[in-house]
Structure formats: C-alpha cells, structure tokens
C-alpha positions in Angstrom: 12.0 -14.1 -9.7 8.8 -12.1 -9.6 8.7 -8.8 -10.1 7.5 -6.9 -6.8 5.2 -4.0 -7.2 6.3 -0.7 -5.2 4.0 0.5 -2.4 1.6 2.7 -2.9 1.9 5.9 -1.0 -0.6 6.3 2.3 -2.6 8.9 -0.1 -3.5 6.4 -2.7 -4.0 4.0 0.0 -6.5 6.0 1.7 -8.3 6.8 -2.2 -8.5 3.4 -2.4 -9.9 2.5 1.0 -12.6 5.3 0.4 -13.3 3.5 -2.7 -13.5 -0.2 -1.4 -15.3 0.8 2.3 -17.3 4.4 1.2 -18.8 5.6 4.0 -17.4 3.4 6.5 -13.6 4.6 5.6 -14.7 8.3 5.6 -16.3 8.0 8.8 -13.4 6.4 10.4 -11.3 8.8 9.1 -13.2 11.8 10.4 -13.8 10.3 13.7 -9.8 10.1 14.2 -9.2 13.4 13.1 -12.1 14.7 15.5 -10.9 12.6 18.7 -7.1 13.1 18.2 -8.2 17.7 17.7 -10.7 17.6 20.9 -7.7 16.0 22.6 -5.0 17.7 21.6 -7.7 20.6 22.5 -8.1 19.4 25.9 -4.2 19.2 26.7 -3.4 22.7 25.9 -6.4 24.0 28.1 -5.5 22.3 30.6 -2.0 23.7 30.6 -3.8 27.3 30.8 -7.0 27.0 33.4 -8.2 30.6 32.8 -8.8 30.3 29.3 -12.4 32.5 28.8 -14.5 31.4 25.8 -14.1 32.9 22.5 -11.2 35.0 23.6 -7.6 35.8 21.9 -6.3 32.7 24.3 -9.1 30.1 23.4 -8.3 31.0 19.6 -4.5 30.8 20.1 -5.6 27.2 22.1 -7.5 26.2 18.6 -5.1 27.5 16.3 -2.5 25.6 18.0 -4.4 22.3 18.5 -5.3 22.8 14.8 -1.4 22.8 14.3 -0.9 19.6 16.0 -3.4 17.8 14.3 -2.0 18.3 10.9 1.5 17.5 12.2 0.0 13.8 12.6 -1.6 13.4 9.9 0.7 10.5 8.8 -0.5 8.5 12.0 -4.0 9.4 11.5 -4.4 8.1 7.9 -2.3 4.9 8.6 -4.7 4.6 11.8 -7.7 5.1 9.6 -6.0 2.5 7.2 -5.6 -0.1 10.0 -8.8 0.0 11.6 -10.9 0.4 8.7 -11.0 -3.3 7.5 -11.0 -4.0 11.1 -13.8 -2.5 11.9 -16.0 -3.9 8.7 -14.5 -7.7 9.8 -16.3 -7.2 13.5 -19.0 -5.7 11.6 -20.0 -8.3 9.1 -19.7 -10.8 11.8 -21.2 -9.3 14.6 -24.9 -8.1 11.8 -25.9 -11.5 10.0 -26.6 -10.8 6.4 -30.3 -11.0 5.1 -29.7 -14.2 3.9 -28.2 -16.0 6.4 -31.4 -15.6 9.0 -33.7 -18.5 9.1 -36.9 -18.9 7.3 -40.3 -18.9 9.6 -41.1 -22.4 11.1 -44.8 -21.4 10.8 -44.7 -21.0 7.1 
C-alpha cells in the first residue's frame, strides 16, 4: 500500500500556483478579489439609496464590503485555484505557439 501524501493547505496551493502560472495566477487572483469587493459594494448601496460620496455612510458601506470580502477569502483562493489552469488550457489553445505557425509559401 502506498503511502498517500497529505494535502497541502489552500495557502501553499496558492504559493505554488503563483510559482507555476506568475503573472497569470496573480492576476486571476486579484481580479476575483476586485469583482467579488465592487459587488459586495454594489449590494450594500443599494440597500441605502442616499448614500453621498465620501461621507461617514459611503465609508461605513466600504468598510463593511471590505469585511465581506475577507470573510470569503477561502472561496476566493480555491476560485483562483480552479480557474487558473483553466484559464492557461483555453489560453494555449486558443494563441498558437511561435512554432506551430506555418512557414511562408513564397520562400
């Protein structure tokens, strides 16, 4: 019986990611966190109509939105660990590689 190796925790996960995809994995990541903070954002003003900008309400709206977003941080980094590969697979085979294109026929 082989010896199974423990799962690593979403933290080393995501090192690792950032590591294997660079700038595709950070951007990914950052992108989540932005969409899931303008939406959470967009919820709570909608709940209060008369917010003003910059005022004590529009703060409390971003502090609590901030909140939120931290609360689903779990979600966000397995999302960001999910889509990540994803997205390079559609990538690579939706961009031919330098190689792969055809030499000139008029050569």
């Amino acid at each position: 019986m082989a010896a199974s190796t423990p799962p690593l925790p979403q933290r080393e996960r995501l090192k690792r990611l950032f590591v294997e995809y660079g700038v595709l994995g950070i951007a990914v990541h950052y992108a989540i966190y932005v969409l899931v903070l303008l939406g959470f954002v967009l919820v709570l003003l909608a709940r209060e109509p008369a917010v003003e900008l910059l005022s004590v309400r529009t703060l409390g709206v971003l502090a609590a939105a901030y909140v939120a977003n931290k609360l689903t941080m779990p979600l966000r980094l397995l999302g960001t660990l999910t889509l990540t590969p994803l997205l390079r697979s559609l990538w690579r085979r939706r961009k031919p590689a330098p190689c792969d294109v055809p030499p000139n026929e008029a050569s």
